[in-house]
N, C-alpha and C positions, 0 to 999 in steps of 0.2 A: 839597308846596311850601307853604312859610306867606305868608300873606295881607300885605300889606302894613301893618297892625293890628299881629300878629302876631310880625312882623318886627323893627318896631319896638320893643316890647315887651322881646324879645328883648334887643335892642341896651343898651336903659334900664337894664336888669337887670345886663349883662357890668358897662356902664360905671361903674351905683351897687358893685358889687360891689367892685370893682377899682380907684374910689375908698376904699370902706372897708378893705381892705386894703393898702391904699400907708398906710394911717393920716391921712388927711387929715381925718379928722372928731375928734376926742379923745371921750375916756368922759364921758356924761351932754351932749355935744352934740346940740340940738333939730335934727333932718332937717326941715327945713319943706317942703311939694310947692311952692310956687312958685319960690321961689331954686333949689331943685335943678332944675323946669324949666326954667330961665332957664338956668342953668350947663348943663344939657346939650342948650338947644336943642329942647326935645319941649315938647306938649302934657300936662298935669298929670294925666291920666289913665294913659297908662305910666308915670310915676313911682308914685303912688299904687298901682297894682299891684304895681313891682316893691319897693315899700317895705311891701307885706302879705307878700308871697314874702320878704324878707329877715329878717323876722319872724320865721317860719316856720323858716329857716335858724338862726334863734336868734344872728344879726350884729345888731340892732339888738334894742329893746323899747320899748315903749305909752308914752308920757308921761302922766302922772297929769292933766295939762291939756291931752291929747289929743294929737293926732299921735305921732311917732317921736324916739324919740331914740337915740344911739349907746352904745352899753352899752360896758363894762370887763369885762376876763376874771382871774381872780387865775393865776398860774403852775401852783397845782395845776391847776385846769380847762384851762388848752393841755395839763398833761402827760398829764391822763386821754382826753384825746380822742386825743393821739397815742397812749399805750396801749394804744385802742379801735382805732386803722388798724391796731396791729400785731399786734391779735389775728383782726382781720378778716385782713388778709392773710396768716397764719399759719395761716387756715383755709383761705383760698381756695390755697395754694400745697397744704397736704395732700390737696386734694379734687384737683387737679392731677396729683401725684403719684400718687395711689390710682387715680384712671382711667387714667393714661398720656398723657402730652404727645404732638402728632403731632409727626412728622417736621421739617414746616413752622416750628411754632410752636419747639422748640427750636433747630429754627438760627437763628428769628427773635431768639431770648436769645440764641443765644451771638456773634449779631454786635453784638447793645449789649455783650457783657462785653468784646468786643474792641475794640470804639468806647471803652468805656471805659477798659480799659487803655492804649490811647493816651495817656488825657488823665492817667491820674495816675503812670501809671509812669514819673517822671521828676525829680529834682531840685528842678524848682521849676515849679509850675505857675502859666498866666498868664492873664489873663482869659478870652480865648478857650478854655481848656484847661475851665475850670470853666464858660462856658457849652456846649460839648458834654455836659460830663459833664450838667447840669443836662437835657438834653432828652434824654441816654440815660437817666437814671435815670427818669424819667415816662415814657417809653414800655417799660422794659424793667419797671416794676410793673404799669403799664396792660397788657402782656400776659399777664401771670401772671393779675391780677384777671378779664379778657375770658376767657382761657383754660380758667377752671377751672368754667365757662359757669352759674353761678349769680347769675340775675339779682337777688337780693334782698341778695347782697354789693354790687354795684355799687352799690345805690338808697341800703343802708345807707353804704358809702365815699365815694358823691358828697357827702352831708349833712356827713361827719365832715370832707372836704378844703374845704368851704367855708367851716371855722373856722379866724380865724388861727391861721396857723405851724405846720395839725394835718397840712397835705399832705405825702406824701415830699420834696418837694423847697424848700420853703418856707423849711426853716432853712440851705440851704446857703448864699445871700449870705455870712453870720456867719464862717461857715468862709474863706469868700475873704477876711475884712478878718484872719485870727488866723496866727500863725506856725503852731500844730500843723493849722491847718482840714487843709493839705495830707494832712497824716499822719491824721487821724481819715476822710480821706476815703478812703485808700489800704484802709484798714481797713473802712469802708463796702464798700467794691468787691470785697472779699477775701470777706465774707460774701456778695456777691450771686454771686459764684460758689461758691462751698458750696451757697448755696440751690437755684439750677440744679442744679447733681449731683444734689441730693436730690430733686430734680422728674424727672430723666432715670433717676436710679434706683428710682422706685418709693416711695422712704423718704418717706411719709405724716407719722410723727411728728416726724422729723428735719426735715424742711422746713416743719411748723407751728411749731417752736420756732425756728429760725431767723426766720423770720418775725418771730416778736415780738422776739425777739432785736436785731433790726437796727433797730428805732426805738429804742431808748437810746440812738444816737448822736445823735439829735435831739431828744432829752431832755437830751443834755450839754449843745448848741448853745444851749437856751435858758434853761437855769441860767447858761452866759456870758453869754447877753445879760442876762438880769433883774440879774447882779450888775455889769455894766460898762453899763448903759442911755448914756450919752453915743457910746461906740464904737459900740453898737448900734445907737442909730439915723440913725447915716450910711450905715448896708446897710439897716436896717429899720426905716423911719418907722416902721412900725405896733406897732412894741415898745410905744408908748404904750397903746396898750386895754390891755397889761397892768400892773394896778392897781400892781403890785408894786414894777413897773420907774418907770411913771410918778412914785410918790410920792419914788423915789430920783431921778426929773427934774427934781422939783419943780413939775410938772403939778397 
């Protein structure tokens, strides 16, 4: 159990994070500890922590006049990280495959593929529709990842989905504001059931190429958003860290 220190700590850390990805800081904005303790109510030493930890995460960088400031990402660097989860989970679904999925853990997939098919096999999908799919698709990666029981994938995947827009589910808002989201999503869904098969059959190299396979459509997502940034950032404040989108804001 963590210590009440600890705890807090914790909290300071979700809350800075979860600020900087909602976009509420802009690129080359100074993180001062005291305003950010005041805004979240803690004492300046969990901040100061969790703003070395976010460092570290490579979300923020040093100010040449010391403290933290909010860093910019250019659109290549979101696409090479998402690259980086789909090469990572393209390994972890092969090592999956190659042992053998239990009993358990495959029907734990195939009732997100079914959870999912609910939400998109359908004409028009409506808020609600896209938030289930958004928390089956996090838990039906999070099981493959957990599954294929190599802890140095997770450690490396945790790092990669702390960067914006690099997580699996990060650019689907985008898809909810667009006419084709539905259809790029129906097509999202089509590959996570290919991928399954390939996990329940054994097929190592078909289910690491799928794997990377399946973030391109998150790499389409975010070429729509860098080239329309005004639509964008009514689903994703945080389009702004990207330098690309921003200067077409006029940030």
């Amino acid at each position: 159990m963590l210590s009440p220190a600890e705890s807090q700590q914790a909290r300071v850390l979700i809350q800075l994070r979860d600020l900087i990805l909602k976009g509420v800081f802009g690129p080359g904005e100074r993180l001062a500890e005291i305003p950010l303790a005041e805004r979240l109510q803690t004492s300046r030493t969990p901040v100061r922590l969790a703003l070395g930890t976010l460092e570290y995460e490579g979300l923020i960088e040093p100010c040449v006049s010391g403290g933290y400031q909010m860093r910019g990402y250019t659109a290549k660097e979101v696409v090479d990280a998402i690259h980086s989860r789909g090469v990572l989970e393209g390994f972890a679904a092969r090592t999956l495959a190659e042992q053998g999925a239990s009993r358990s853990l495959l029907r734990e997939l195939k009732d997100c593929l079914d959870e999912g098919d609910k939400a998109v096999n359908k004409p028009v999908m409506d808020l609600d529709d896209y938030a289930i799919y958004v928390d089956m698709n996090v838990r039906l990666h999070t099981l493959i990842l957990e599954g294929c029981g190599n802890a140095s994938i997770l450690r490396l995947m945790e790092r990669i989905n702390s960067l914006p827009f690099a997580g699996p589910s990060a650019m689907l808002p985008m898809q909810s504001s667009i006419a084709e989201g539905s259809q790029w999503m129906q097509l999202a869904h089509y590959q996570h059931h290919s991928l399954v098969q390939a996990i329940e059959r054994g097929q190592g190299a078909r289910a690491q190429s799928l794997g990377e396979e399946h973030v391109e459509i998150a790499c389409r997502n975010l070429e729509y958003a860098v080239d329309r940034p005004e639509q964008a950032a009514k689903v994703l404040p945080a389009i702004r860290l990207v330098t690309d989108a921003s200067r077409k804001l006029g940030s």
